[in-house]
C-alpha positions in Angstrom: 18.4 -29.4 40.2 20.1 -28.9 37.1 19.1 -25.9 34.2 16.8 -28.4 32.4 13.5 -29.1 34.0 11.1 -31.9 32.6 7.8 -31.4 31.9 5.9 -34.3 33.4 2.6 -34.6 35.1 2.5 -35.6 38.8 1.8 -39.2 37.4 5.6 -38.8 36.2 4.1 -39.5 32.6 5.1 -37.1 29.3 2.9 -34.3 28.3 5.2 -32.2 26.5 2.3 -31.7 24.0 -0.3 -30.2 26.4 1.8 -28.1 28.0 2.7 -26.4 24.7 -0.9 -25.7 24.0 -1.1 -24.6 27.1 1.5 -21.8 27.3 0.5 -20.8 23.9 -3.0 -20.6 24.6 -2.1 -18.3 27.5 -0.1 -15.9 25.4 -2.7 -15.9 23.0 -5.2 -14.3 25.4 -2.7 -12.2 27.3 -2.4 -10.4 23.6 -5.9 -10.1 23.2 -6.8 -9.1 26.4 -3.8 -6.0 25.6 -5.8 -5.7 22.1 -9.3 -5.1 24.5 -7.2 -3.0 26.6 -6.3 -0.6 23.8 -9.5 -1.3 22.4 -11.3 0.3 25.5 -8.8 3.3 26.0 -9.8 4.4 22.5 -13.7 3.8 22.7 -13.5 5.8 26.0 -11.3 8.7 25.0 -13.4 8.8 21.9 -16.6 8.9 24.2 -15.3 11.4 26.8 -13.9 13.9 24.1 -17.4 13.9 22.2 -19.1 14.5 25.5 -16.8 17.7 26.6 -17.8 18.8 23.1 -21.5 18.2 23.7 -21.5 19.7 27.0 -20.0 22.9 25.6 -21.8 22.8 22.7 -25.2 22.7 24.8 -24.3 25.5 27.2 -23.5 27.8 24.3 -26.5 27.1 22.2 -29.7 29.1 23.3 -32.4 26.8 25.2 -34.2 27.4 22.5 -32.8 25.6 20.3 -32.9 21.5 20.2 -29.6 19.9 21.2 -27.2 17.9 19.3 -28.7 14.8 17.6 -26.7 11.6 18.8 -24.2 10.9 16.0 -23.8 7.5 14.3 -19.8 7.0 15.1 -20.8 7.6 18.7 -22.8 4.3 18.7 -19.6 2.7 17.5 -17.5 4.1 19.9 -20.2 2.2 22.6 -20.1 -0.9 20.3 -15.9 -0.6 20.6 -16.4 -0.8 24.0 -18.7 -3.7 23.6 -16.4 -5.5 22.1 -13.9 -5.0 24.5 -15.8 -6.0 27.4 -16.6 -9.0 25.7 -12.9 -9.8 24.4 -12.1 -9.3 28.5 -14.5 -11.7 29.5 -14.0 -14.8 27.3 -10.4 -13.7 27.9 -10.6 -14.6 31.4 -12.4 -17.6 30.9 -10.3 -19.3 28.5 -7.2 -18.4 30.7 -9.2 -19.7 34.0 -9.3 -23.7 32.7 -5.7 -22.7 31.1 -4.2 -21.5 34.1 -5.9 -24.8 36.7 -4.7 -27.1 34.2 -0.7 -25.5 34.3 -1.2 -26.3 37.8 -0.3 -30.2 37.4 3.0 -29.1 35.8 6.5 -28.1 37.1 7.6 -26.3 33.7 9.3 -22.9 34.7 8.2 -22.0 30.5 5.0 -21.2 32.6 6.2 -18.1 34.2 5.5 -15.7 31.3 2.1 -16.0 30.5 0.8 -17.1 33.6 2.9 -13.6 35.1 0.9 -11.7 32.4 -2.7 -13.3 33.2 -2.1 -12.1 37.4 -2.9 -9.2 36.8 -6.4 -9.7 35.6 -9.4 -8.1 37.6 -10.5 -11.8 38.0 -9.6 -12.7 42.2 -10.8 -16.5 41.4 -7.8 -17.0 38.7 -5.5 -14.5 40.5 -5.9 -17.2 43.3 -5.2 -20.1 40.8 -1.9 -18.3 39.7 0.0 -17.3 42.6 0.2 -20.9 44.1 2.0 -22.0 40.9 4.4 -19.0 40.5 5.2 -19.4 44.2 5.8 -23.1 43.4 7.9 -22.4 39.7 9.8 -19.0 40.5 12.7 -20.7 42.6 13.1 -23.6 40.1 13.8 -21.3 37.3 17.4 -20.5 36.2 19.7 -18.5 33.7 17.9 -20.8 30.8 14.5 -19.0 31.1 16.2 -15.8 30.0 15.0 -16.7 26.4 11.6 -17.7 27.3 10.3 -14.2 29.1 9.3 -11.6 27.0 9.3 -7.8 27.9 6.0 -7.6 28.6 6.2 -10.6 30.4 9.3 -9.5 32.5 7.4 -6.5 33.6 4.3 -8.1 34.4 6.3 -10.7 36.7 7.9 -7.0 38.5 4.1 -5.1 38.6 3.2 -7.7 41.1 5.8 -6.6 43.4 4.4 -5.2 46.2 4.6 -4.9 50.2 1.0 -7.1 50.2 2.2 -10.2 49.2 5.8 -10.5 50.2 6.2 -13.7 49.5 5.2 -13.9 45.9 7.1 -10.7 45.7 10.6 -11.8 47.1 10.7 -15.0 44.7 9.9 -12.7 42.0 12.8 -10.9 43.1 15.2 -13.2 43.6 13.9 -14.9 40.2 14.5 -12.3 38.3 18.1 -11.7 39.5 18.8 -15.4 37.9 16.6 -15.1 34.4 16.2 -11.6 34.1 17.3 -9.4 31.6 17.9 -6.0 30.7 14.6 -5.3 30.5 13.5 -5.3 33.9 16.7 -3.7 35.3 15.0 -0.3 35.6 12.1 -2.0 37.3 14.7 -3.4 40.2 16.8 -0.6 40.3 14.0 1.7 41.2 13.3 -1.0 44.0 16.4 -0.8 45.0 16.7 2.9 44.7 13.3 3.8 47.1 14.5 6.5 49.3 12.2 6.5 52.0 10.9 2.3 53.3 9.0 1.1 55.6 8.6 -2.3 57.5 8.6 -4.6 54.3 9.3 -2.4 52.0 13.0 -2.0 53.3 12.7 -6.0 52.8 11.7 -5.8 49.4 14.6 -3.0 48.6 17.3 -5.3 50.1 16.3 -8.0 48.1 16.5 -6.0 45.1 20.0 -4.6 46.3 21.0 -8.1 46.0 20.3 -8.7 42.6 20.6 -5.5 41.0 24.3 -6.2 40.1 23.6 -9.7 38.8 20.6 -7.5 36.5 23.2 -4.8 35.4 25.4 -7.0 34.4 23.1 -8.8 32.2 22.7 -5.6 30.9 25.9 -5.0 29.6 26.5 -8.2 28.3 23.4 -7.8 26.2 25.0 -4.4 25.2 27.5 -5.9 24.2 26.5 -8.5 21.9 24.2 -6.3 20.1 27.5 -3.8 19.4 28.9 -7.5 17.9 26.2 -8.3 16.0 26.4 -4.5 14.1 26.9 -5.7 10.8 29.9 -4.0 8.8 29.6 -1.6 6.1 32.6 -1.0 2.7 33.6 2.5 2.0 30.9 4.3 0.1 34.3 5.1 -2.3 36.7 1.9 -2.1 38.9 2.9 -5.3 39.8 5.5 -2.9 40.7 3.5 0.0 45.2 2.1 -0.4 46.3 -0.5 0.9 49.9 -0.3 2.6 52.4 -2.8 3.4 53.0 -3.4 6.9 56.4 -1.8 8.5 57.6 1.3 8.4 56.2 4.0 6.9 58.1 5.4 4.0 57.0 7.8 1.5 55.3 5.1 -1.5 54.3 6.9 -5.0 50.4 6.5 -4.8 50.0 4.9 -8.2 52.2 2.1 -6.8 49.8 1.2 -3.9 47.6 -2.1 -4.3 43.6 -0.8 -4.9 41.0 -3.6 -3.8 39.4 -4.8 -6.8 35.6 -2.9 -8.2 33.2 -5.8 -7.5 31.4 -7.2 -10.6 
């Protein structure tokens, strides 16, 4: 199988156009269920710091006093995580039908975003997923590279694990062929376990394998982003002389060739 990989249904017929929606309905929620996620942590760090507060407020104060009135901003801290909740639910919906309708495809693009949705607290789509990553990972080559994103990358390496060694080997081996930098630290420290166990020493010779293919992606993208540095002039170029090549001999400096001032 060559680099390119068609997206056809199992009918054999073109559905380049549903696919698309597909994938980009997927990212769509994996960012908003990130959004709920951050949502959340802030409603609930907001909550928890108000009630150490209370709580020491209360023991302080005398019984007879009245305790602290409930403040307005902490019913919008409740109503953030409200919201949250809600953004997590329709998330997982939406992403459900998504994710049982990418399973008539065989379009590696589908990695990313359904690697993000795994991870959801939802074992019904969870269930839906892992057939079709099993099914993509070893189909996908170098080319995929520029269709993982970081978060996507490390989502694909969080489901890792000694549970499911299957899934976890293709991932493995799938990301020594389209990884990038980015998940290098996630297979070196794999790779780099110092005490394993039944399939964990599986798991760490897999990632031995493809840690060099991984590091070496990493330089090369080192190395083109050294490339791509653009180039700067001298802050001072009348005081920069230009000398002819050969050898050096001792030149009066009003004699040299200046670059021109720019207009």
């Amino acid at each position: 199988m060559g680099d390119e990989v068609s997206t056809t249904t199992p009918s054999g017929t073109s559905a380049q156009p549903s696919f698309d929606r597909l994938v980009a309905l997927l990212r769509n929620e994996a960012l908003k269920q990130r959004v709920a996620g951050l949502i959340g942590c802030v409603a609930a760090l907001g909550i928890g710091t108000y009630l150490v507060i209370l709580t020491v407020v209360i023991l302080v104060r005398s019984y007879g006093h009245s305790h602290p009135a409930f403040p307005e901003h902490m019913e919008f801290l409740f109503n953030l995580l409200l919201v949250a909740a809600g953004l997590g639910a329709a998330t997982s919906k939406r992403a459900k039908r998504a994710a049982r309708e990418l399973l008539e495809f065989d379009d590696v693009r589908a990695i990313g975003p359904l690697a993000e949705m795994f991870h959801t607290q939802d074992q019904e789509l969870r269930g839906a997923i892992r057939p079709v990553l099993l099914r993509l990972l070893p189909m996908a080559t170098s080319t995929l590279k520029t269709e993982i994103s970081r978060e996507q990358a490390h989502s694909l390496a969080r489901a890792i694990t000694g549970e499911d060694m299957d899934l976890s080997i293709a991932i493995i081996h799938g990301l020594g062929r389209f990884g990038t930098g980015t998940s290098l630290p996630d297979i070196r420290a794999i790779a780099e376990w110092q005490e394993t166990f039944g399939n964990q020493k599986v798991l760490q010779r897999a990632a031995q394998e493809v840690l060099p293919a991984l590091e070496q992606a990493a330089r090369d993208e080192a190395l083109r982003m050294s490339l791509l540095r653009p180039s700067s002039s001298p802050d001072a170029p009348e005081q920069v002389l230009l000398r002819p090549v050969g050898p050096y001999t001792t030149v009066d400096e009003t004699q040299l060739l200046r670059p021109a001032q720019p207009d």
